[in-house]
PyMOL Python script that loads the backbone (N, CA, C, O; Angstrom):
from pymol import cmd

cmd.read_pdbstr("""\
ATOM      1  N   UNK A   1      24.148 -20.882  -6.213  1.00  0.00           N
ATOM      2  CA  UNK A   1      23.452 -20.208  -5.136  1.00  0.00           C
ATOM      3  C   UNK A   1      22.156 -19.641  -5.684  1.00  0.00           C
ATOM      4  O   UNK A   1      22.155 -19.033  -6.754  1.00  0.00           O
ATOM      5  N   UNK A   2      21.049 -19.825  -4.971  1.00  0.00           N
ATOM      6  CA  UNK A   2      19.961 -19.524  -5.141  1.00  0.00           C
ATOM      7  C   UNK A   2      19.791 -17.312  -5.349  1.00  0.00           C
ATOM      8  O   UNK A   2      20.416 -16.526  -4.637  1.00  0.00           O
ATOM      9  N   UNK A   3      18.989 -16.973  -6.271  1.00  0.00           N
ATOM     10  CA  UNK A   3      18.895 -15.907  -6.480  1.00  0.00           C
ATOM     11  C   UNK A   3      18.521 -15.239  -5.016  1.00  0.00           C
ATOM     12  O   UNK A   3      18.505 -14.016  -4.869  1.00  0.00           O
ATOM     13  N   UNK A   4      18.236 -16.121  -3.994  1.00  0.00           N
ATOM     14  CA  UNK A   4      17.237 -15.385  -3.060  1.00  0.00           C
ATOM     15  C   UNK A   4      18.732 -14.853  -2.123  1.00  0.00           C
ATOM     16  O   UNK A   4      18.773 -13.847  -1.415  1.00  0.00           O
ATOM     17  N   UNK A   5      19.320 -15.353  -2.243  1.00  0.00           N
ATOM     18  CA  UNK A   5      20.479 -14.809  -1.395  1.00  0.00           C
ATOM     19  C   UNK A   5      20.734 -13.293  -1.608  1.00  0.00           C
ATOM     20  O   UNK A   5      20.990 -12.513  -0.690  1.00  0.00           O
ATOM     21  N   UNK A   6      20.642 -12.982  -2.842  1.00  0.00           N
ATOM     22  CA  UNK A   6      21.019 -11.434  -3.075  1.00  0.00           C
ATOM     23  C   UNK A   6      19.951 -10.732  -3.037  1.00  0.00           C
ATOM     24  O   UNK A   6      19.926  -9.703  -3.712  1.00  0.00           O
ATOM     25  N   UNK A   7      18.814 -11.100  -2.252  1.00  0.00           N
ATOM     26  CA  UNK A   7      17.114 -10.665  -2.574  1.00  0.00           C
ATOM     27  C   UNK A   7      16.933 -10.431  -1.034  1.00  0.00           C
ATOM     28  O   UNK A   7      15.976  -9.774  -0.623  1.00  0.00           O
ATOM     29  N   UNK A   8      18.108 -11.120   0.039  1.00  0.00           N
ATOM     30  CA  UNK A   8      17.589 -10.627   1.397  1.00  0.00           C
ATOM     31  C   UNK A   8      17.943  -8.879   1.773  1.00  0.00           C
ATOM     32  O   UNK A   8      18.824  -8.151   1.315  1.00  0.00           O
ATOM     33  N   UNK A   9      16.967  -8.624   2.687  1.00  0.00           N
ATOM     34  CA  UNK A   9      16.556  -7.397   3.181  1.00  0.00           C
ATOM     35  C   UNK A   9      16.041  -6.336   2.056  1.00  0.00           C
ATOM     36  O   UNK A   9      15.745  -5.200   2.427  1.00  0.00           O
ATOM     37  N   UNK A  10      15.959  -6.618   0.999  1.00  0.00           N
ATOM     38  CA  UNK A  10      14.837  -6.127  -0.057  1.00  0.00           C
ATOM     39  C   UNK A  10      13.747  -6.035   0.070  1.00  0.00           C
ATOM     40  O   UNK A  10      13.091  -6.889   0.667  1.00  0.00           O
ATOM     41  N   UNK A  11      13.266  -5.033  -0.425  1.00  0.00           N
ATOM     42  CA  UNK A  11      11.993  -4.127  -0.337  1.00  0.00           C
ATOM     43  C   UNK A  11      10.861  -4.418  -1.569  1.00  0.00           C
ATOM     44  O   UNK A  11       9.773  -3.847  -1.640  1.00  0.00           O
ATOM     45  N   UNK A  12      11.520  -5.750  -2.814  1.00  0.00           N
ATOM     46  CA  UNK A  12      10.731  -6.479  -3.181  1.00  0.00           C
ATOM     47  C   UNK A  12       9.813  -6.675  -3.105  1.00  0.00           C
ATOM     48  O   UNK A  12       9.706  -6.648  -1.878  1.00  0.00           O
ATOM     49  N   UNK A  13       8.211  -7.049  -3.715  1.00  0.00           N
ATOM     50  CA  UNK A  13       7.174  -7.765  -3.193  1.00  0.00           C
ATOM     51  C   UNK A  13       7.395  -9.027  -3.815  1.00  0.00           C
ATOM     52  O   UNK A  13       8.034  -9.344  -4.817  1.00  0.00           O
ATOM     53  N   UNK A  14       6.515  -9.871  -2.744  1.00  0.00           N
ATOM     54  CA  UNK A  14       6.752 -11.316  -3.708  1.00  0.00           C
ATOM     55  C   UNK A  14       5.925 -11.980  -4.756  1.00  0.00           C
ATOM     56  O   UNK A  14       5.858 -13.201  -4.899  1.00  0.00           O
ATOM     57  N   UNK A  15       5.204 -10.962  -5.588  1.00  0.00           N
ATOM     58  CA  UNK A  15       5.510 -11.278  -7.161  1.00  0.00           C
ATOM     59  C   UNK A  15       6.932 -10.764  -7.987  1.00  0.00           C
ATOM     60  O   UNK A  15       7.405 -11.404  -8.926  1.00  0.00           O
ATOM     61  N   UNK A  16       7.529  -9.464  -7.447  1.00  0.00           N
ATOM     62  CA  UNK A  16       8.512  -8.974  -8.129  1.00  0.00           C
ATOM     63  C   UNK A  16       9.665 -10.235  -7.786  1.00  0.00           C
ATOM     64  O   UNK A  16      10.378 -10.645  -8.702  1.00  0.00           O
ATOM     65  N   UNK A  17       9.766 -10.738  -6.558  1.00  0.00           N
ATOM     66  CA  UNK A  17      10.788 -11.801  -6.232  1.00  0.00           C
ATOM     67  C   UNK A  17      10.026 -13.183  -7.360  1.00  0.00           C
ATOM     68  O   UNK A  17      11.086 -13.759  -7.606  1.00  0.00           O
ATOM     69  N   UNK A  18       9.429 -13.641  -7.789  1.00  0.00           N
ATOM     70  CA  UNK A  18       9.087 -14.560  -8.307  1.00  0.00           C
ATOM     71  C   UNK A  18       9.438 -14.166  -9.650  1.00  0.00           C
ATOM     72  O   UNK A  18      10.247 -14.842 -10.286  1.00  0.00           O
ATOM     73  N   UNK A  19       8.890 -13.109 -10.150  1.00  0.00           N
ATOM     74  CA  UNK A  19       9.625 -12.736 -11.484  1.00  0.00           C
ATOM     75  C   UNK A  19      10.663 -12.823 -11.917  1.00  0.00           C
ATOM     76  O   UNK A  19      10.977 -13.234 -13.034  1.00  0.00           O
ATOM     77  N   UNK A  20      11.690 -12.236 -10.615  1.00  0.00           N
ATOM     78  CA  UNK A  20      13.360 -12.113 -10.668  1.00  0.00           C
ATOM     79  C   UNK A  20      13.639 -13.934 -10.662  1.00  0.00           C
ATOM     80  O   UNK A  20      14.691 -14.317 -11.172  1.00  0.00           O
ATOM     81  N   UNK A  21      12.884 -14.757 -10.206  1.00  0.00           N
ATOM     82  CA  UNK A  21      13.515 -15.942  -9.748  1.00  0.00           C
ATOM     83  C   UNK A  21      13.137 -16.371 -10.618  1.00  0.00           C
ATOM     84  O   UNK A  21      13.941 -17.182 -11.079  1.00  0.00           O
ATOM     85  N   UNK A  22      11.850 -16.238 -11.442  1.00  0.00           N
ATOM     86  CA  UNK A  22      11.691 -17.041 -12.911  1.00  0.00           C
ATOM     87  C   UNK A  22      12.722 -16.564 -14.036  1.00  0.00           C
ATOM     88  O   UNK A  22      13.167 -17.438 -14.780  1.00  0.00           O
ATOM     89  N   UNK A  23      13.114 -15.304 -14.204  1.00  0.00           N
ATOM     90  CA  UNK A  23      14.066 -15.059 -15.047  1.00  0.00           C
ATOM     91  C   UNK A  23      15.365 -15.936 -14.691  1.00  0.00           C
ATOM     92  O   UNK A  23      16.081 -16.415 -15.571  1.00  0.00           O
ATOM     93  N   UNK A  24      15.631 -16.122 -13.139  1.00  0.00           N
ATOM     94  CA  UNK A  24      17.290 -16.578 -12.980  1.00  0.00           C
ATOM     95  C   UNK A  24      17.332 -17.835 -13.671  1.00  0.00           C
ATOM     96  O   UNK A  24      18.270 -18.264 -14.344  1.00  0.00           O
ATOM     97  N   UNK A  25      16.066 -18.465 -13.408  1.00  0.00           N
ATOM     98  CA  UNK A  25      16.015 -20.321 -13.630  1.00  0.00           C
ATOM     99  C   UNK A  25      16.247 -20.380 -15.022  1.00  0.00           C
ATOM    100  O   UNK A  25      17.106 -21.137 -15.475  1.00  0.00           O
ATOM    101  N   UNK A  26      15.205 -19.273 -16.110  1.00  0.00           N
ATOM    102  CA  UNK A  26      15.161 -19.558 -17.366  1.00  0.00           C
ATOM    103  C   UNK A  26      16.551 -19.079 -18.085  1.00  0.00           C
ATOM    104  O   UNK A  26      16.681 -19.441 -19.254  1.00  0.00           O
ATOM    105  N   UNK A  27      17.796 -18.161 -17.401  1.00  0.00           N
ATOM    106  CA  UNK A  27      18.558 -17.807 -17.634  1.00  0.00           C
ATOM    107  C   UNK A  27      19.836 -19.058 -17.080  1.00  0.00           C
ATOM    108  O   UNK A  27      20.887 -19.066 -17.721  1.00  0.00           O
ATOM    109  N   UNK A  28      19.740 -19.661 -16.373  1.00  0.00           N
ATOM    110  CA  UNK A  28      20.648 -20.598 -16.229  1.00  0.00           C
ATOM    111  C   UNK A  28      20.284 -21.832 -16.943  1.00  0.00           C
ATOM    112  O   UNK A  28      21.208 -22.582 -17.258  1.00  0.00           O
ATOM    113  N   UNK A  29      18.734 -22.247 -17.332  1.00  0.00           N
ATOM    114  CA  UNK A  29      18.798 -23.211 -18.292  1.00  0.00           C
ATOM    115  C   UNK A  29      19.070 -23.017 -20.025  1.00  0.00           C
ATOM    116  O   UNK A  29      19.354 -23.805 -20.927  1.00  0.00           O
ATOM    117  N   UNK A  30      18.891 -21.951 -19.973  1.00  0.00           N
ATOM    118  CA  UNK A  30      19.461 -21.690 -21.299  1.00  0.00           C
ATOM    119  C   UNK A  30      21.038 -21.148 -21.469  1.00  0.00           C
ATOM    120  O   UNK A  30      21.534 -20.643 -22.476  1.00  0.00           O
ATOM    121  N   UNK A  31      21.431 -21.309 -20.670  1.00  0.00           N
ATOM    122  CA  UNK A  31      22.671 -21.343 -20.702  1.00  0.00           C
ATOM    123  C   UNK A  31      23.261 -22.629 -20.167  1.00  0.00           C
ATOM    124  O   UNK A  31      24.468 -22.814 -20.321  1.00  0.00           O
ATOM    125  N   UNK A  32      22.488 -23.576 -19.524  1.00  0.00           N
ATOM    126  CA  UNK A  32      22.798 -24.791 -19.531  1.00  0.00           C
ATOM    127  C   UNK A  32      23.792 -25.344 -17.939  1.00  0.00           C
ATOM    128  O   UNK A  32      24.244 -26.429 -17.574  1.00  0.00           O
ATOM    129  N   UNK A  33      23.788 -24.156 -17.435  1.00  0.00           N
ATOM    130  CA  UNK A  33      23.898 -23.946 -15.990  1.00  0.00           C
ATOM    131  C   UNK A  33      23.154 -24.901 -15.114  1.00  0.00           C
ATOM    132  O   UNK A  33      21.926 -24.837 -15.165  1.00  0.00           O
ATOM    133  N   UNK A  34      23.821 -25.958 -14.153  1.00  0.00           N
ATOM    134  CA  UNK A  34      23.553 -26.776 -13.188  1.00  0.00           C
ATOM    135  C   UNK A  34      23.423 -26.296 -11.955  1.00  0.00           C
ATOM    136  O   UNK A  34      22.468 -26.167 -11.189  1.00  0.00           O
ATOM    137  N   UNK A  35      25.379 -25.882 -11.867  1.00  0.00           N
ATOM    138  CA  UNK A  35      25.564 -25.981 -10.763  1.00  0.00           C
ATOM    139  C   UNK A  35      25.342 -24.366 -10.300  1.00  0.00           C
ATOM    140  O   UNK A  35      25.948 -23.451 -10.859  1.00  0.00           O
ATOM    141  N   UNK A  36      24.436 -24.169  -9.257  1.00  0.00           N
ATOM    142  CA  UNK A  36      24.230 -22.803  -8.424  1.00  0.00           C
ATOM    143  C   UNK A  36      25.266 -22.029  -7.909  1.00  0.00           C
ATOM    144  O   UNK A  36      25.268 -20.808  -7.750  1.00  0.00           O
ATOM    145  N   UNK A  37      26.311 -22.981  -7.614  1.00  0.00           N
ATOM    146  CA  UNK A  37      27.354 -22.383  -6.751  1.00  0.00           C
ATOM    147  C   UNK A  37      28.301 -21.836  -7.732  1.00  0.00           C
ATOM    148  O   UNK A  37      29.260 -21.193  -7.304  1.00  0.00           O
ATOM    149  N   UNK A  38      28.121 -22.048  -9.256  1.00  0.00           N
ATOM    150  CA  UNK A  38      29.254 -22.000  -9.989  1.00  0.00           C
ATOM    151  C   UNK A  38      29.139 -20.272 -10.042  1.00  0.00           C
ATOM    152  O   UNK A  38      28.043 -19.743  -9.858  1.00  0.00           O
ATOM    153  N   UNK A  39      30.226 -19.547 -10.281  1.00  0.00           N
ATOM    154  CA  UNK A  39      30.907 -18.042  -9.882  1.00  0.00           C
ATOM    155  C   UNK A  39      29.562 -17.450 -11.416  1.00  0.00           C
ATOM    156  O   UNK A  39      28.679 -16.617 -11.215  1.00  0.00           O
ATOM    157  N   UNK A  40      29.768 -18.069 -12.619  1.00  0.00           N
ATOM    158  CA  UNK A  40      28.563 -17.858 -13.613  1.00  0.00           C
ATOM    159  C   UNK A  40      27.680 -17.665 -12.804  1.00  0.00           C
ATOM    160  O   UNK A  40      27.457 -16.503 -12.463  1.00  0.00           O
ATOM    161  N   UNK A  41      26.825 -18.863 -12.193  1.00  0.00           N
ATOM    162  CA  UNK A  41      25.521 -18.355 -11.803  1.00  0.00           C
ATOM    163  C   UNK A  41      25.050 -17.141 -10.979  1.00  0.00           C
ATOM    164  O   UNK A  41      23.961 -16.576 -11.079  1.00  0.00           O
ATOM    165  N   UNK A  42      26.240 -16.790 -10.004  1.00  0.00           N
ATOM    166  CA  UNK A  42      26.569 -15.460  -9.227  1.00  0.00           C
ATOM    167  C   UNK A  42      26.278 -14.274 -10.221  1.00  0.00           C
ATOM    168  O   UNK A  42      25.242 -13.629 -10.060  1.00  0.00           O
ATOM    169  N   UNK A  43      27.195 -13.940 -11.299  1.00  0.00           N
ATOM    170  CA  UNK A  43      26.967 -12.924 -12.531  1.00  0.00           C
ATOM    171  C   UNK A  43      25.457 -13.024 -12.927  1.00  0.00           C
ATOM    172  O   UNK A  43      24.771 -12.002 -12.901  1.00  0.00           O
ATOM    173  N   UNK A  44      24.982 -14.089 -13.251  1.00  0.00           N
ATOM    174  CA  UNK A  44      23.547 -14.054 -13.823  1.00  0.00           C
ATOM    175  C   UNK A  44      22.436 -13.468 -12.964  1.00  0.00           C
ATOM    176  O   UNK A  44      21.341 -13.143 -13.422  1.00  0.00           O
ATOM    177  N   UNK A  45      22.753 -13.367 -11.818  1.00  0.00           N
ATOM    178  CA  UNK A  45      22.200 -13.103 -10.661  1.00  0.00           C
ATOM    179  C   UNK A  45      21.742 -12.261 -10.565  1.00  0.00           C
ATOM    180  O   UNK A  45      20.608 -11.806 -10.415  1.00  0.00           O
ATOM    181  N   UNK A  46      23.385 -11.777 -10.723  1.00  0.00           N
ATOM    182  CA  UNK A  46      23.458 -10.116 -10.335  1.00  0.00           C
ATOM    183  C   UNK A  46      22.532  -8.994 -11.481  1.00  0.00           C
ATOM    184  O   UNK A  46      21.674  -8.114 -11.398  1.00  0.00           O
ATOM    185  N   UNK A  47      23.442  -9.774 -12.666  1.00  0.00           N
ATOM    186  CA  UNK A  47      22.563  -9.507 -14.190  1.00  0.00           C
ATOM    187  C   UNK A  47      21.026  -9.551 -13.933  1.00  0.00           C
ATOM    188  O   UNK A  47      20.478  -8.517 -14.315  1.00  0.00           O
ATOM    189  N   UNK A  48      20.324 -10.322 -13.476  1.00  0.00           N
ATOM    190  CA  UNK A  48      19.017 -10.186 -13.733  1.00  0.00           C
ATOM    191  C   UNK A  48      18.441  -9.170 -12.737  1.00  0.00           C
ATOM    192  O   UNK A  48      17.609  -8.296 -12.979  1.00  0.00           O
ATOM    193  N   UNK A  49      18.891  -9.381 -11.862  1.00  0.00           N
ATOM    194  CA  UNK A  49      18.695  -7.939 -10.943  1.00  0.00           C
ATOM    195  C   UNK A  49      18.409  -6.448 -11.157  1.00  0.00           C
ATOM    196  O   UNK A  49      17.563  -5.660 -10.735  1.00  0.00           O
ATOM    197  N   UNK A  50      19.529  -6.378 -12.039  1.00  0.00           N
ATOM    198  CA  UNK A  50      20.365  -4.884 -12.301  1.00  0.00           C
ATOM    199  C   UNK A  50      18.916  -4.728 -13.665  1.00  0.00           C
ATOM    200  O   UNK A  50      18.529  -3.590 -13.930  1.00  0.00           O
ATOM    201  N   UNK A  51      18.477  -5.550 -14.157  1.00  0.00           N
ATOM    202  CA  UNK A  51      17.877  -5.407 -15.471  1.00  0.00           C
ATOM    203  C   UNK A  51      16.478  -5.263 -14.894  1.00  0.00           C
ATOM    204  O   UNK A  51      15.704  -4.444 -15.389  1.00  0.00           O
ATOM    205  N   UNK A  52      16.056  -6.175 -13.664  1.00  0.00           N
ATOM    206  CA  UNK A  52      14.800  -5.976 -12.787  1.00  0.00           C
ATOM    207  C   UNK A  52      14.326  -4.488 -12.891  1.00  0.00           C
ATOM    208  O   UNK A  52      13.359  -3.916 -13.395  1.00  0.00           O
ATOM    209  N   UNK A  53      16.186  -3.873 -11.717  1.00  0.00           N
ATOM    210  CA  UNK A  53      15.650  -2.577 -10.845  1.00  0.00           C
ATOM    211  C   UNK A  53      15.401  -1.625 -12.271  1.00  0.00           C
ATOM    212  O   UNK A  53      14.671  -0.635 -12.340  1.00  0.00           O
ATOM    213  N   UNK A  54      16.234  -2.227 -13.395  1.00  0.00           N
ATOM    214  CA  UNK A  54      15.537  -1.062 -14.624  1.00  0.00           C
ATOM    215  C   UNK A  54      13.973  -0.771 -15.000  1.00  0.00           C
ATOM    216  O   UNK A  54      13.404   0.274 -15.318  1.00  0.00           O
ATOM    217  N   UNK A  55      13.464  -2.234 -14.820  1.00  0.00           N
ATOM    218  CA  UNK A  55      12.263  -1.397 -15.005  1.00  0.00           C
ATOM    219  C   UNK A  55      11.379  -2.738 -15.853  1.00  0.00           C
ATOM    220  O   UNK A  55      10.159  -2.881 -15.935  1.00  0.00           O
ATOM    221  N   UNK A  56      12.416  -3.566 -16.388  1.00  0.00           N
ATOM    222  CA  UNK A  56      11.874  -4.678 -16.920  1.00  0.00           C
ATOM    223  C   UNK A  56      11.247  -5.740 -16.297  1.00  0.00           C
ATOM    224  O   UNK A  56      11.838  -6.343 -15.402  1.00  0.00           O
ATOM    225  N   UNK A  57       9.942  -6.109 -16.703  1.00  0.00           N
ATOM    226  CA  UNK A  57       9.177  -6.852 -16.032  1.00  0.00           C
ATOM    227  C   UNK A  57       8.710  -7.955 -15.840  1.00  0.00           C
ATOM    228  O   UNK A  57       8.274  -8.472 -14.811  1.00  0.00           O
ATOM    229  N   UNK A  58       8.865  -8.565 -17.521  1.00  0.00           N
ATOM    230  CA  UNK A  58       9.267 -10.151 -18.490  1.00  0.00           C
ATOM    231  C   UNK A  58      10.152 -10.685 -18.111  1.00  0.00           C
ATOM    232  O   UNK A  58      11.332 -10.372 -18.272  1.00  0.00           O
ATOM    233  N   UNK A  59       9.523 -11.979 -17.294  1.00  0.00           N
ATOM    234  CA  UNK A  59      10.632 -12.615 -17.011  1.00  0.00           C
ATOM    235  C   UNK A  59      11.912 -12.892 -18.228  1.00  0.00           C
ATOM    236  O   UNK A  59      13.128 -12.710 -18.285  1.00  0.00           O
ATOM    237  N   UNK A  60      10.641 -13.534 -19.288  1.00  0.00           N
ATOM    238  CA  UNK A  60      11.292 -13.936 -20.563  1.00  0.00           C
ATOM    239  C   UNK A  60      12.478 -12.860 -21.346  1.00  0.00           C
ATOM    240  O   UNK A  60      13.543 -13.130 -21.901  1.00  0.00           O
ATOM    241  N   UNK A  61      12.009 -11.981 -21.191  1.00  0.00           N
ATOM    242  CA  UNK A  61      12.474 -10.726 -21.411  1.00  0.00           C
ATOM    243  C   UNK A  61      14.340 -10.766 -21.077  1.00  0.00           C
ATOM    244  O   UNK A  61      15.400 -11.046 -21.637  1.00  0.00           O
ATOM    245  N   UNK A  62      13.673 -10.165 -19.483  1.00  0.00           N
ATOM    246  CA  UNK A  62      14.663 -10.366 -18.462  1.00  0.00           C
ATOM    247  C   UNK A  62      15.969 -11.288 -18.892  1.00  0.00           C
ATOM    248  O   UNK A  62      17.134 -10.946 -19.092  1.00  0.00           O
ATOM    249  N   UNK A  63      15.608 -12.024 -18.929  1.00  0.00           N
ATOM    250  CA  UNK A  63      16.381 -13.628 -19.258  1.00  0.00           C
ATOM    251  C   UNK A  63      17.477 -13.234 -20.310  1.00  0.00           C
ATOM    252  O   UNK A  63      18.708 -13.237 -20.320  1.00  0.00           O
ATOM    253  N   UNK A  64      16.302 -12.831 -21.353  1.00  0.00           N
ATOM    254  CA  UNK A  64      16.876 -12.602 -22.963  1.00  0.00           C
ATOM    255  C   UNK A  64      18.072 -11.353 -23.115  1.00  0.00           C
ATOM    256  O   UNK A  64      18.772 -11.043 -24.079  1.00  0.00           O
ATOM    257  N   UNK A  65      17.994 -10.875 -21.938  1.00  0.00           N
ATOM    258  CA  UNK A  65      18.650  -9.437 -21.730  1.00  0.00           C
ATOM    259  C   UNK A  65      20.075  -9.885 -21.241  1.00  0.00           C
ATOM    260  O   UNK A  65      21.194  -9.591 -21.661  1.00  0.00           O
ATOM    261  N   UNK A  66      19.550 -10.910 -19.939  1.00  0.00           N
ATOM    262  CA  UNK A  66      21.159 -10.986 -19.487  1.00  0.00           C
ATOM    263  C   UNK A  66      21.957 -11.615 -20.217  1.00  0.00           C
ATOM    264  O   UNK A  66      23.184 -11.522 -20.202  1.00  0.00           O
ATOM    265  N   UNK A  67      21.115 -12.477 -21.081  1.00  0.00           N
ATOM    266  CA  UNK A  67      22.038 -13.427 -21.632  1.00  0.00           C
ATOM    267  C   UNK A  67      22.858 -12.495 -22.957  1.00  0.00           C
ATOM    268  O   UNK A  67      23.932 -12.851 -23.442  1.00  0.00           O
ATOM    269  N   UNK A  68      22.357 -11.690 -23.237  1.00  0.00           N
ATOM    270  CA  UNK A  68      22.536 -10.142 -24.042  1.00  0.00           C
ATOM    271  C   UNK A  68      23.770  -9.873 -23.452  1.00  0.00           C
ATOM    272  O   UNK A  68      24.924 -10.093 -23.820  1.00  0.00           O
ATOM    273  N   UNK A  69      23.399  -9.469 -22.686  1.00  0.00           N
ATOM    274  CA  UNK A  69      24.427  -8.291 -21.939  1.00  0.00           C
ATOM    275  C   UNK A  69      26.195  -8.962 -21.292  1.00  0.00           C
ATOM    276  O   UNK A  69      27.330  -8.485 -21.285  1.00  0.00           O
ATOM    277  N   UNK A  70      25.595 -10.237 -20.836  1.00  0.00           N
ATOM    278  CA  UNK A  70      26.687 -11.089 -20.345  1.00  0.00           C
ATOM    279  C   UNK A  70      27.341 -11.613 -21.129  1.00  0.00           C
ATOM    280  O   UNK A  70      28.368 -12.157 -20.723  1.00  0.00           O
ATOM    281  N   UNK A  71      27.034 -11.658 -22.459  1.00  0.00           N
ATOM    282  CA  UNK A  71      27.698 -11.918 -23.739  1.00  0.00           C
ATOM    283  C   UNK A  71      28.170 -13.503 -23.826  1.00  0.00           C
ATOM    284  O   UNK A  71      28.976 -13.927 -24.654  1.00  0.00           O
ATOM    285  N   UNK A  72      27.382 -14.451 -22.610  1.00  0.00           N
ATOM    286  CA  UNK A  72      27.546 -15.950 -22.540  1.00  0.00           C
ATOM    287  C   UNK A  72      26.846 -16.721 -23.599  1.00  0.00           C
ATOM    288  O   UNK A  72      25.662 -16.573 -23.902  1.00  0.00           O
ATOM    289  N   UNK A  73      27.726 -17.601 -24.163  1.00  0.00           N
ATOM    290  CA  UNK A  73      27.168 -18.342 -25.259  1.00  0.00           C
ATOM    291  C   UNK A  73      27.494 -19.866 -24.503  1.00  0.00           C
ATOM    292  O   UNK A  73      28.449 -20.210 -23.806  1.00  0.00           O
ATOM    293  N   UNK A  74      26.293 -20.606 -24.946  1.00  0.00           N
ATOM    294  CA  UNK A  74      26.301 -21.888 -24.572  1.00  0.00           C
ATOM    295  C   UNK A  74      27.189 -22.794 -25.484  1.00  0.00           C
ATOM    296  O   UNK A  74      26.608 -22.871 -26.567  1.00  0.00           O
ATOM    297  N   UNK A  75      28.214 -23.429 -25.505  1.00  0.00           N
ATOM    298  CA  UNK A  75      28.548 -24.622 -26.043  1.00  0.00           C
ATOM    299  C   UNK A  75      27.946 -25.518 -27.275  1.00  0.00           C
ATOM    300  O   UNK A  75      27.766 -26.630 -26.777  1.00  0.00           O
ATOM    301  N   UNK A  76      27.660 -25.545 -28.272  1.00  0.00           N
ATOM    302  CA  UNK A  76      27.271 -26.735 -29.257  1.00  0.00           C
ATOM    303  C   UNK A  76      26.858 -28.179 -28.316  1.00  0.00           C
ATOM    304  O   UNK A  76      27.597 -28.384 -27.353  1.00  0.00           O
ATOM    305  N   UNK A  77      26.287 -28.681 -28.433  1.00  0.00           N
ATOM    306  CA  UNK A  77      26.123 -29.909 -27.659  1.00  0.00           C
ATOM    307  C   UNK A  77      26.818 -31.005 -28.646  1.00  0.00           C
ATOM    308  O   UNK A  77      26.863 -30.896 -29.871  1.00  0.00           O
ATOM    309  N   UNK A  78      27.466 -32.313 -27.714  1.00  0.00           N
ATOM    310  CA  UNK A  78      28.619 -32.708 -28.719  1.00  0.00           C
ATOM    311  C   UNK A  78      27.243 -34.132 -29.217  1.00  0.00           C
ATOM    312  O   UNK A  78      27.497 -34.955 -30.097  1.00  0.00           O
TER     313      UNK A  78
END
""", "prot")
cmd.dss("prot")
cmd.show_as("cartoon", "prot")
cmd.util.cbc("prot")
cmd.orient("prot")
C-alpha cells in the first residue's frame, strides 16, 4: 500500500508529502520490499512517519532511521 493512504486528511504540505514518500520508496528498496500490500510495508510506513513528525527532514536520513529502528535486515542474496 502506497504511503499516501496514511497521509489522507493531513495537514502536510506537498513537499513534506514527497519527502515522506521518497523516504518510504528508498526504505522498501533497501530492504528489498516489492510487494506494497505486504503487512512490512504497512510498519515502514508507519515508521517513516513517526520519524517525519519528529522533526527529521532527509529523506535519506529518514530511511536510514527506520530501517534503524525496525531492526529489519535484508536477506544475503543467494
Amino acid at each position: 500500500m502506497p504511503i499516501s493512504r496514511f497521509l489522507q486528511g493531513s495537514k502536510l504540505n506537498p513537499e513534506e508529502i514527497e519527502r515522506l514518500n521518497s523516504a518510504y520508496v528508498q526504505t522498501l528498496r533497501s530492504l528489498g520490499l516489492v510487494d506494497r500490500n505486504d503487512p512490512i510495508a504497512e510498519l515502514v510506513a508507519r515508521k517513516i512517519l513517526k520519524i517525519g513528525a519528529a522533526g527529521v527532514r532527509d529523506p535519506a536520513e529518514i530511511s536510514k532511521l527506520a530501517v534503524k529502528q525496525l531492526g529489519i535486515v535484508r536477506p544475503p542474496s543467494l
